[in-house]
N, C-alpha and C positions, 0 to 999 in steps of 0.2 A: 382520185383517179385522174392523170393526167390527157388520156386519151378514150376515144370508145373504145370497147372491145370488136371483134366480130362480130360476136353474138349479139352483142345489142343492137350495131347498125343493122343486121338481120331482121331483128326483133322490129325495130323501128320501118325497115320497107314494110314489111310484112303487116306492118299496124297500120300505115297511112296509104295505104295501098293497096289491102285488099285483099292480096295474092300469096303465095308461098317464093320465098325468094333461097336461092343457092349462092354461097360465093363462090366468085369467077377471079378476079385477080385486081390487084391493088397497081396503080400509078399514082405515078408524083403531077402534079399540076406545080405551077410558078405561072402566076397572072404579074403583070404590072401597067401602070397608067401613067402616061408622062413622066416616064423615070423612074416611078417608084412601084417595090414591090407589095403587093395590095390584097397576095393570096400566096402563099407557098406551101404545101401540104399533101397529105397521101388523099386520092380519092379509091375509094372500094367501091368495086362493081358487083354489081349482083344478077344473075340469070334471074329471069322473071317467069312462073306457072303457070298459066291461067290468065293473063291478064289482059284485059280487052285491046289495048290499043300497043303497048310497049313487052317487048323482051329481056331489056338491060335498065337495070337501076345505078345510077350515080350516086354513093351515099357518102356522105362525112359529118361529123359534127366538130363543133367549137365551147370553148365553154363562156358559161353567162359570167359577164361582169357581177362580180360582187355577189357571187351562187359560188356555191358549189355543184351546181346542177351546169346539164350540157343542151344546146342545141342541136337540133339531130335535122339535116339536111337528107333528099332522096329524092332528088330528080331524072324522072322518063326519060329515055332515050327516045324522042319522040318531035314532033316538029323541027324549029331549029336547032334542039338540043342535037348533035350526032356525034358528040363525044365528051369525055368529061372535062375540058377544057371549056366547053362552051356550057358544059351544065355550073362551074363555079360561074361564069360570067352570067347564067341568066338570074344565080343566086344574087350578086352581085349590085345586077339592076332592079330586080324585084325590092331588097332592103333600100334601095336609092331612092326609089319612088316612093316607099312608106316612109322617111324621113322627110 
C-alpha cells in the first residue's frame, strides 16, 4: 500500500481523537526550509462530531522506514494550528524536538 486510503485516515481521527470524523476535502501542502523541500503531500481534512475543543482535523500519514506499516498523523484545528499548512509544520517541530 503505497498511500492511506480515506477510510483509514478516517479510521485513525476517529481512533485518537475520540469523535466521529466526515471527509471534507483534500489539499496539497509543499513546506520547505532554507531551500529545500521538507514536506510535499496531499493533507485530508476532516469535519469533526462532538468534539470538545476542534471542528476540522488535518490528517495524513507516511510510511515507516523499513515497515511496511504507515504513520498516521491528525492534527486539531485548534490553537496555532488554522490550517493544514501549519498543521505539517507543527508535525514537523514536534518530531525535531523528539530527536
Amino acid at each position: 500500500m503505497n498511500e492511506a486510503s480515506n477510510e483509514s485516515l478516517r479510521q485513525a481521527v476517529e481512533g485518537l481523537h475520540g469523535c466521529k470524523a466526515a471527509f471534507k476535502e483534500v489539499v496539497h501542502v509543499t513546506e520547505e526550509f532554507e531551500g529545500e523541500t521538507i514536506w510535499d503531500g496531499e493533507i485530508y481534512l476532516f469535519n469533526l462530531k462532538d468534539h470538545p475543543s476542534a471542528k476540522i482535523c488535518y490528517t495524513w500519514s507516511s510510511p515507516i522506514p523499513n515497515s511496511d506499516k504507515r504513520r498516521y498523523f491528525a492534527i486539531l484545528h485548534a490553537g496555532a494550528v488554522k490550517s493544514a499548512s501549519d498543521a505539517v509544520k507543527a508535525s514537523i517541530v514536534e518530531d525535531y524536538k523528539r530527536d
